[in-house]
C-alpha positions as CSV (number, residue, x, y, z in Angstrom):
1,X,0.0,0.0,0.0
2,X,1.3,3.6,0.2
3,X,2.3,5.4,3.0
4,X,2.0,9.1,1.3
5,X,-1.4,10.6,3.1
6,X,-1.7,12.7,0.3
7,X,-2.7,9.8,-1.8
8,X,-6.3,9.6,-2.9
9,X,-7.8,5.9,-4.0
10,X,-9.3,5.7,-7.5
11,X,-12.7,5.7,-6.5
12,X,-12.5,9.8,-4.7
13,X,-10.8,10.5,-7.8
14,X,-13.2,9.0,-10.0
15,X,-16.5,10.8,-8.1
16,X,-14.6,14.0,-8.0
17,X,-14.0,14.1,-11.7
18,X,-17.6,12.6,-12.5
19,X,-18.8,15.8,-10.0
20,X,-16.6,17.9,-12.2
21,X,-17.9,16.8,-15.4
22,X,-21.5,16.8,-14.1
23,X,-21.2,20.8,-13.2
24,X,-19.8,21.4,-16.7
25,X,-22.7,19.7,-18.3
26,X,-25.2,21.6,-15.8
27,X,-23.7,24.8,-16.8
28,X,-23.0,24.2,-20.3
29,X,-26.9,23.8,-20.7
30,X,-27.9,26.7,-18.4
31,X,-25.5,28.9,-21.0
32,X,-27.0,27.6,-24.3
33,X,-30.5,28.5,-22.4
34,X,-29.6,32.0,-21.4
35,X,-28.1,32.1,-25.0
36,X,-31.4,31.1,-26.0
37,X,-33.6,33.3,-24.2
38,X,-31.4,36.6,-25.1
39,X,-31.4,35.3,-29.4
40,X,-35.4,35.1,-28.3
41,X,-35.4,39.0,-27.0
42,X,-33.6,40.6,-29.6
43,X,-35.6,39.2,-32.0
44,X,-39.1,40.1,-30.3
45,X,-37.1,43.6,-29.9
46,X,-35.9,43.8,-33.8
47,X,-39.9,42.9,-34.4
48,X,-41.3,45.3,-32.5
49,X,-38.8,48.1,-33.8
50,X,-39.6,47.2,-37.8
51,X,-43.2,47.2,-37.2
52,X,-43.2,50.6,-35.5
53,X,-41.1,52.3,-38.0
54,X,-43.8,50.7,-41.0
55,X,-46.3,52.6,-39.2
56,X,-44.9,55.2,-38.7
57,X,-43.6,55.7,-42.0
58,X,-47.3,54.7,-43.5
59,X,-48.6,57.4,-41.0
């Protein structure tokens, strides 16, 4: 066995990586959401904007 206390088994290094990977993945999707949701305003916005300057201009 080893005698270095600083020496973690396989399986705490295994969890901590799967932990790792599993925030990545959680964040990844809450970015491509936020992503998402903004791509969704500014085209509402862009909408909005063209259909008030057509009126206006038919005004």
């Amino acid at each position: 066995m080893h005698d270095n206390p600083d020496h973690h088994s396989t399986g705490r290094t295994r969890a901590a990586t799967n932990r790792l990977v599993q925030g990545i993945r959680k964040r990844r999707r809450a970015a491509i959401g936020l992503l998402l949701r903004g791509a969704c305003y500014g085209l509402g916005t862009g909408a909005v904007s063209v259909a008030t300057y057509w009126l206006q201009s038919r005004m």
